[in-house]
ZALUMNU-596119 format. One record per residue: x, y, z of N, C-alpha, C, O in turn. Coordinates in steps of 0.1 Angstrom, whole numbers, plus 5000, padded with zeros to 4 digits. Last residue first. Example, Ala and Ser with C-alpha at 12.3 -4.5 7.8 and 13.67 -1.06 7.14 Angstrom:
2
+------+------+------+------+------+------+------+------+------+------+------+------+
|  n_X |  n_Y |  n_Z | ca_X | ca_Y | ca_Z |  c_X |  c_Y |  c_Z |  o_X |  o_Y |  o_Z |
+------+------+------+------+------+------+------+------+------+------+------+------+
| 5128 | 4978 | 5071 | 5137 | 4989 | 5071 | 5129 | 5000 | 5079 | 5134 | 5011 | 5080 |
| 5132 | 4943 | 5078 | 5123 | 4955 | 5078 | 5132 | 4967 | 5078 | 5142 | 4967 | 5085 |
+------+------+------+------+------+------+------+------+------+------+------+------+
END
This chain:
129
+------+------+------+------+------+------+------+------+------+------+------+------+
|  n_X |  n_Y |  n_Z | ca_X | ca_Y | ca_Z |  c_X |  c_Y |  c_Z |  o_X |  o_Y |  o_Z |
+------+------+------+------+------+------+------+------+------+------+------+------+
| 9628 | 2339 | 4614 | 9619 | 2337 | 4624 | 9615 | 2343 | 4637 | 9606 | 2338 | 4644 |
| 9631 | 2337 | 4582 | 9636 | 2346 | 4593 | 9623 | 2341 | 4604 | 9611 | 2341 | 4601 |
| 9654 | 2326 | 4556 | 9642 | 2321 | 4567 | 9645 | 2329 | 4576 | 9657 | 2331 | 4581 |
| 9669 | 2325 | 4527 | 9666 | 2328 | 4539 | 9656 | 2328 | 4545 | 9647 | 2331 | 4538 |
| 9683 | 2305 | 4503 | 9672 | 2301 | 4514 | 9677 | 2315 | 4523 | 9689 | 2315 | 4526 |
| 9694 | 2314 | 4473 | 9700 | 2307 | 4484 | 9689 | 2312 | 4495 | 9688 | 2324 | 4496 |
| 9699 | 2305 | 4433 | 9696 | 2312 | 4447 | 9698 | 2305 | 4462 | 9702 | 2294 | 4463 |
| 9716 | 2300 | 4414 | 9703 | 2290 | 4417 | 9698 | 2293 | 4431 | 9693 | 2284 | 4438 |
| 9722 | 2330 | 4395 | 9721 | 2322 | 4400 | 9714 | 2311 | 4406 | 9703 | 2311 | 4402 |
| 9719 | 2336 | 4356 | 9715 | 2340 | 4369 | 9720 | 2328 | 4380 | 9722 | 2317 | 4376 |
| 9722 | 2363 | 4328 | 9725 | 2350 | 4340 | 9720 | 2348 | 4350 | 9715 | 2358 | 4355 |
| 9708 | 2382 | 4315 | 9707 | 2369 | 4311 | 9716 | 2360 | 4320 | 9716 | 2349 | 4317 |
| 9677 | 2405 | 4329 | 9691 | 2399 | 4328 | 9695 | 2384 | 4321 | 9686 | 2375 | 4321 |
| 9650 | 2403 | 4320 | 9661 | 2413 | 4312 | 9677 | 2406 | 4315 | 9686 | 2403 | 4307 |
| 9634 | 2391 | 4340 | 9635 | 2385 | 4325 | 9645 | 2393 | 4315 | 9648 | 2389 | 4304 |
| 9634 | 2409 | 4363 | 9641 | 2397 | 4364 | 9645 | 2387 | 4348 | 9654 | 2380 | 4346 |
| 9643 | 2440 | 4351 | 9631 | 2432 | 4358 | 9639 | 2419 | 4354 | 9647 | 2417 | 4345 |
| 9657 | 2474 | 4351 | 9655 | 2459 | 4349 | 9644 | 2449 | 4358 | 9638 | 2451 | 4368 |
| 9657 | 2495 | 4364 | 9644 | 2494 | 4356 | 9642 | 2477 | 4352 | 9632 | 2470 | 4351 |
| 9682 | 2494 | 4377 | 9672 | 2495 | 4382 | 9664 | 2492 | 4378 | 9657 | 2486 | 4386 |
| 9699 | 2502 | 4351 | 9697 | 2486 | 4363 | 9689 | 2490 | 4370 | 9683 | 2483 | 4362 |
| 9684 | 2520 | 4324 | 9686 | 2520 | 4337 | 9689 | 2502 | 4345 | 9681 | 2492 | 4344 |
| 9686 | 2504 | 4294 | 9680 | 2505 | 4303 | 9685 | 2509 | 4318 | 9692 | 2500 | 4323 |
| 9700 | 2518 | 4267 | 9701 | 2512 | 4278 | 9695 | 2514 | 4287 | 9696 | 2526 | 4292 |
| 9685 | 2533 | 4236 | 9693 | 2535 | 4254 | 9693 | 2523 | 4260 | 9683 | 2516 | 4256 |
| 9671 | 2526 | 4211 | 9687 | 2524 | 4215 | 9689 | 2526 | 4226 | 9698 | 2518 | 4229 |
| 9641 | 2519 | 4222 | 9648 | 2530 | 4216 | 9663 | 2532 | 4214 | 9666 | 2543 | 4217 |
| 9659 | 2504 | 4255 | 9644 | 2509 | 4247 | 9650 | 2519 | 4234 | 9661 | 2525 | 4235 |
| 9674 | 2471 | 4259 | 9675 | 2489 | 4253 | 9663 | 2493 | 4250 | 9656 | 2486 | 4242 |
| 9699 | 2452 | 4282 | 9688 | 2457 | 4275 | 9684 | 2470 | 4269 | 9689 | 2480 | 4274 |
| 9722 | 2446 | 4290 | 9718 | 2444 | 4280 | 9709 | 2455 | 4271 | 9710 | 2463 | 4261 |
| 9727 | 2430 | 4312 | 9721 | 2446 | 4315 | 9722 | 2454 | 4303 | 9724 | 2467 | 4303 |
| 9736 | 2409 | 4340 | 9733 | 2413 | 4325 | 9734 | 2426 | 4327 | 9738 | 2432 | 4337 |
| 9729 | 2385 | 4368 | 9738 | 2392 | 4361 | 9733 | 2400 | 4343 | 9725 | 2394 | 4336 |
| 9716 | 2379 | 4400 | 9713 | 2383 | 4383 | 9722 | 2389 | 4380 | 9726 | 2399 | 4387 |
| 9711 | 2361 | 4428 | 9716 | 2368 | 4419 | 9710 | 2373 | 4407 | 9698 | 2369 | 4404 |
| 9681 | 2356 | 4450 | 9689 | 2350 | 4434 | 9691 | 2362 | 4433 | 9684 | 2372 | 4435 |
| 9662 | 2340 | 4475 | 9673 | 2352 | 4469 | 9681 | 2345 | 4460 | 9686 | 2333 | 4460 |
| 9637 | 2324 | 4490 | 9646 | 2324 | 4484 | 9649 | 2337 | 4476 | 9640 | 2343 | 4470 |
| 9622 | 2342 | 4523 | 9624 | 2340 | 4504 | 9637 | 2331 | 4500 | 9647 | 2331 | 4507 |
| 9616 | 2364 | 4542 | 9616 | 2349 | 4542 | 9613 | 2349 | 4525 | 9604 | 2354 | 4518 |
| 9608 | 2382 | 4555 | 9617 | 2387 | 4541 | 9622 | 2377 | 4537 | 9631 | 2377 | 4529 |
| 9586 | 2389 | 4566 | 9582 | 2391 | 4553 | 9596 | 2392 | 4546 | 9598 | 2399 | 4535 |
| 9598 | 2389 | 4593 | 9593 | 2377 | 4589 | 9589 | 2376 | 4573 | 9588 | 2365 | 4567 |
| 9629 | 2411 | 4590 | 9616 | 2403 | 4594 | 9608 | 2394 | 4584 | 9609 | 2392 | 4572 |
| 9662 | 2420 | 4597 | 9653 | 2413 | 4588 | 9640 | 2410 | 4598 | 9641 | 2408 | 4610 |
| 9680 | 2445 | 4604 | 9664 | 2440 | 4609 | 9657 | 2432 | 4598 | 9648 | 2437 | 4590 |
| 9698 | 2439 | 4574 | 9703 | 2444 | 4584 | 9686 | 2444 | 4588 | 9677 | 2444 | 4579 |
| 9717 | 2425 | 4547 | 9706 | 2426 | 4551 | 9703 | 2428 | 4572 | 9706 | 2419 | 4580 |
| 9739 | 2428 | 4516 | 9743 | 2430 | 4536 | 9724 | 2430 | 4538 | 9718 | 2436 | 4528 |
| 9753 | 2416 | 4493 | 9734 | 2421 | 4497 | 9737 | 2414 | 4513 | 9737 | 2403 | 4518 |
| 9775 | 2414 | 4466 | 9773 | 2413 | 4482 | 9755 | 2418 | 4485 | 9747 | 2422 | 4477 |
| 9796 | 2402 | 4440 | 9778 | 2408 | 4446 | 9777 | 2405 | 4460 | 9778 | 2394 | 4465 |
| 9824 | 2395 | 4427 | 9813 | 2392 | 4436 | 9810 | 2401 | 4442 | 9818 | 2409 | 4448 |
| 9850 | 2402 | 4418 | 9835 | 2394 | 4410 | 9825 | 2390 | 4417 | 9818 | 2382 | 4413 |
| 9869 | 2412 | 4428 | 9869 | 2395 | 4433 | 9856 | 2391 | 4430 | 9851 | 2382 | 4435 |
| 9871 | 2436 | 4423 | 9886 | 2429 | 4420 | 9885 | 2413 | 4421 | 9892 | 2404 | 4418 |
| 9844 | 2444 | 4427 | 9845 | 2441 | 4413 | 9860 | 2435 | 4410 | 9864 | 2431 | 4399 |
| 9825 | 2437 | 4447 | 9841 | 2440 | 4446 | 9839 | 2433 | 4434 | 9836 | 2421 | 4432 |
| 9798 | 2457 | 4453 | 9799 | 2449 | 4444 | 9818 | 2448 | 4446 | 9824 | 2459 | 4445 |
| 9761 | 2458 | 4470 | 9772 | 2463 | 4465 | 9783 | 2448 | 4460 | 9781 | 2436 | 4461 |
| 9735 | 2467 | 4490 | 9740 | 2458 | 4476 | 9751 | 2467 | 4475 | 9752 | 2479 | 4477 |
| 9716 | 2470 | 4514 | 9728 | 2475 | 4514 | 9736 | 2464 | 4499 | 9743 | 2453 | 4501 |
| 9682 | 2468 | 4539 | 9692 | 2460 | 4528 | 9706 | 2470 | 4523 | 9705 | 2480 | 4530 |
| 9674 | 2490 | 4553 | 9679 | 2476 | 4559 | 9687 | 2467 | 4550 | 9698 | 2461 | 4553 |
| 9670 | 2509 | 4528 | 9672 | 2515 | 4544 | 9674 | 2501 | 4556 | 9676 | 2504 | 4568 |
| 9646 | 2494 | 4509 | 9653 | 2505 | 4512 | 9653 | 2511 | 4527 | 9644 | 2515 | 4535 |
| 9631 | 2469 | 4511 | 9644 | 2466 | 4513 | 9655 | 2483 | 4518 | 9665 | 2485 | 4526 |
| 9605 | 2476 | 4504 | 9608 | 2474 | 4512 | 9627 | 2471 | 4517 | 9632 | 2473 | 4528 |
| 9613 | 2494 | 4480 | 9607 | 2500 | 4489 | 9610 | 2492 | 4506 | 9614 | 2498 | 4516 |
| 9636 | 2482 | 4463 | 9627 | 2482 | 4466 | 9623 | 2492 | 4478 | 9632 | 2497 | 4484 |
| 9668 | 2502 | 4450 | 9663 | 2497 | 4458 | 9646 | 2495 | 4459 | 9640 | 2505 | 4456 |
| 9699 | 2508 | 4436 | 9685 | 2512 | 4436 | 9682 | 2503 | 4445 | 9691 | 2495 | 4449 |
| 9731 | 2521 | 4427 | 9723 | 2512 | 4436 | 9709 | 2516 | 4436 | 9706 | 2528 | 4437 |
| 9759 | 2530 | 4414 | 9749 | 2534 | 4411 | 9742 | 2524 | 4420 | 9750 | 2515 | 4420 |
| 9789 | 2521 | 4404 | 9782 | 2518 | 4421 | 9768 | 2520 | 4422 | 9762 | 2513 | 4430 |
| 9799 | 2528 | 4377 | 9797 | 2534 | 4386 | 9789 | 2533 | 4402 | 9785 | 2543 | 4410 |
| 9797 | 2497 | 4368 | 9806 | 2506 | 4362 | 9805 | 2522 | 4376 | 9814 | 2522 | 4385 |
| 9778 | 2484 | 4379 | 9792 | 2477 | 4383 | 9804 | 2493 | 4379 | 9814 | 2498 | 4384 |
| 9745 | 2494 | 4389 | 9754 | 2494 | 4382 | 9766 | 2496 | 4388 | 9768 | 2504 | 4397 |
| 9724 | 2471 | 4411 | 9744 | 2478 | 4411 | 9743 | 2482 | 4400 | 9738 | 2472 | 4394 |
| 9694 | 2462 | 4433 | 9705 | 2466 | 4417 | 9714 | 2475 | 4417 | 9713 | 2486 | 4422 |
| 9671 | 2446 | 4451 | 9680 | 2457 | 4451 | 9691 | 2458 | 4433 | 9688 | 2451 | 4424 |
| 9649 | 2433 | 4444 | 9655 | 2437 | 4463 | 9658 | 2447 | 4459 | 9650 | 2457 | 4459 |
| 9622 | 2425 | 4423 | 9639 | 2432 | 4426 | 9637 | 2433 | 4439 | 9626 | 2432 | 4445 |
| 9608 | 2391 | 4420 | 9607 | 2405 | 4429 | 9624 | 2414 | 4429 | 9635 | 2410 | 4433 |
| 9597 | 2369 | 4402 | 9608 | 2369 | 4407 | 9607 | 2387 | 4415 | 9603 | 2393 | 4405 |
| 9569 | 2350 | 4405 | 9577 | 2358 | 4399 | 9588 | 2365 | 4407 | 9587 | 2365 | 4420 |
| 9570 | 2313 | 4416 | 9566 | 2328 | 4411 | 9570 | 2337 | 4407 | 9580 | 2333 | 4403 |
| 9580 | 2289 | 4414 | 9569 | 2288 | 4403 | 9569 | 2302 | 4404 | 9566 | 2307 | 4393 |
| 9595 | 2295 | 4444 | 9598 | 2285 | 4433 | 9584 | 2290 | 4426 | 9577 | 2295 | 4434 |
| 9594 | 2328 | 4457 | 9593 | 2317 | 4461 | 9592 | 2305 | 4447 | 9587 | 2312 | 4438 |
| 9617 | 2358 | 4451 | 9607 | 2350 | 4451 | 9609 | 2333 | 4454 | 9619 | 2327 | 4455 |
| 9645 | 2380 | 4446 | 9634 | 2373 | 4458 | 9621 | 2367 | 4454 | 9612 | 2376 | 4455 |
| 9673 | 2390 | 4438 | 9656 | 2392 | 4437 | 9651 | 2381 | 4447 | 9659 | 2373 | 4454 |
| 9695 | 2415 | 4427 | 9691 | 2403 | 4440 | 9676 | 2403 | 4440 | 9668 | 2412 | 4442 |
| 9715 | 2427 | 4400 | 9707 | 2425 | 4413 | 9703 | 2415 | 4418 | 9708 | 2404 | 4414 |
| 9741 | 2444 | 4379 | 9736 | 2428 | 4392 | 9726 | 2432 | 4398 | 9728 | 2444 | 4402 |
| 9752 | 2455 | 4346 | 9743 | 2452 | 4359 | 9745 | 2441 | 4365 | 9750 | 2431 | 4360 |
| 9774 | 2451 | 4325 | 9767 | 2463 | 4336 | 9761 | 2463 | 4345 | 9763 | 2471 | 4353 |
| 9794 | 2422 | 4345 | 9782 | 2425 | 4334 | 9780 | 2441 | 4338 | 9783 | 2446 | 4349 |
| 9819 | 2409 | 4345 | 9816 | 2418 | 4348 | 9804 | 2427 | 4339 | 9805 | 2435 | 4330 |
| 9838 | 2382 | 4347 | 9823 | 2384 | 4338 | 9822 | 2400 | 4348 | 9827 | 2399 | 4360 |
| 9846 | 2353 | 4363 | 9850 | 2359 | 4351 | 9848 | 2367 | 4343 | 9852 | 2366 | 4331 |
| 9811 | 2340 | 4376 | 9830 | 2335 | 4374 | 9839 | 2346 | 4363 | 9833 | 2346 | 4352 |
| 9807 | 2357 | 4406 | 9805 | 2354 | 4394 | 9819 | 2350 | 4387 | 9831 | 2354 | 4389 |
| 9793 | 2350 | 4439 | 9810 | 2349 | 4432 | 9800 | 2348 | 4420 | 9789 | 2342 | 4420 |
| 9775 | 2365 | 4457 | 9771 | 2360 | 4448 | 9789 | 2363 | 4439 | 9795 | 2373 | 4435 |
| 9760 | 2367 | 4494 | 9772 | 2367 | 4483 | 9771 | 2363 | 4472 | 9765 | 2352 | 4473 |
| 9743 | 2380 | 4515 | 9745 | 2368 | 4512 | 9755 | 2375 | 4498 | 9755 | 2386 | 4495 |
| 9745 | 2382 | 4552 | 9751 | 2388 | 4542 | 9753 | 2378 | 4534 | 9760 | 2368 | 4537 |
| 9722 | 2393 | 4577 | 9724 | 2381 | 4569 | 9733 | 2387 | 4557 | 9729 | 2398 | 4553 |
| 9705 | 2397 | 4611 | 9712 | 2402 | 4601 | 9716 | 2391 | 4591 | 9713 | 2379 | 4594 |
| 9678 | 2401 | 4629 | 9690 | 2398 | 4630 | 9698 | 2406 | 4614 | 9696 | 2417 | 4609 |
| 9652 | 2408 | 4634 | 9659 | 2422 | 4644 | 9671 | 2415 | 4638 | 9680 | 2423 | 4639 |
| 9644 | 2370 | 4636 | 9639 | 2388 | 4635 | 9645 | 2396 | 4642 | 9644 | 2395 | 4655 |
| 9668 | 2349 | 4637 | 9657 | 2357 | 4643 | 9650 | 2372 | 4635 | 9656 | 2381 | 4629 |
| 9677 | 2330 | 4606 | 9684 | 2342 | 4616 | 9667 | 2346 | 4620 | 9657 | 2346 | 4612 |
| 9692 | 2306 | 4582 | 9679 | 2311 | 4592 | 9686 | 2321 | 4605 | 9697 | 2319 | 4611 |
| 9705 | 2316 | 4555 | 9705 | 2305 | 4566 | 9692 | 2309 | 4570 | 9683 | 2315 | 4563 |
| 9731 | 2321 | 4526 | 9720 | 2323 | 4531 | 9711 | 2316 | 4545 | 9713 | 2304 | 4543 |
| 9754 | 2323 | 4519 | 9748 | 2333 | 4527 | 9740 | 2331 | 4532 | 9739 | 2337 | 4543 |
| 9761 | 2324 | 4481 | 9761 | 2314 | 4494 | 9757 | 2325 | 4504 | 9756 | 2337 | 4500 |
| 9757 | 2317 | 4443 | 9755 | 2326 | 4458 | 9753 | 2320 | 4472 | 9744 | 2311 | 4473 |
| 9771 | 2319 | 4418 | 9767 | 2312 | 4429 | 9770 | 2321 | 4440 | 9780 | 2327 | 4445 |
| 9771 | 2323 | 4382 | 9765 | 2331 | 4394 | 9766 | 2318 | 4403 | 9761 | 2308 | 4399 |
| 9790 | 2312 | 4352 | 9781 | 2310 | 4368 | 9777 | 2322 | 4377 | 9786 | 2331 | 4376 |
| 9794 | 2313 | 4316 | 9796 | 2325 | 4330 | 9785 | 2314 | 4339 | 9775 | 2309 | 4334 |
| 9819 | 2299 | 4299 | 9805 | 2297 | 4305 | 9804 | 2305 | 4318 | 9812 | 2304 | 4328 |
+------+------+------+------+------+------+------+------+------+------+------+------+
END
């Protein structure tokens, strides 16, 4: 039974910083990313790893403050977040998979969208004030 749990998460000023973590148990899927939405809405990419070569993509807003990456000897997803502001206030969820195929190819991790991965974490509160 694969878990995602991710810990990290708190309340930090604006201008601060936050590194949240996602231990997966046993599992090295092709993809991980980190998404962001509030309970009932849709889930938003931050950011996405392919595991096999480091490969990293990024939202707009996150590109150039956020920082994803992956120790694949200890299964766990990292998402360093560096001048957080007030718009970055979210719950954050792992995702594990990467599955998916148009046409036989594999989807780029990046292209994934929150309904393509099949694991996921129960995400973790950041509050920026």
């Amino acid at each position: 039974h694969v878990q995602l749990v991710e810990s990290g998460g708190g309340s930090v000023q604006a201008g601060g910083s936050l590194t949240l973590s996602c231990v997966t148990s046993e599992y090295t899927p092709r993809c991980m990313g980190w998404f962001w939405g509030a309970q009932g809405l849709k889930r938003e990419r931050v950011a996405a790893i392919t595991t096999g070569d480091g490969t990293t993509t990024y939202s707009d807003s996150a590109k150039g403050r956020f920082t994803i990456s992956r120790d694949n000897a200890k299964n766990t997803l990292y998402l360093q977040m560096n001048s957080l502001v007030l718009e970055d206030t979210a719950m954050y969820y792992c995702a594990a998979g990467g599955g998916r195929r148009v046409r036989g190819t594999l989807v780029p991790c990046g292209n994934l969208e929150w309904g393509d991965f099949v694991y996921y974490g129960q995400g973790t509160q950041v509050t920026v004030s």
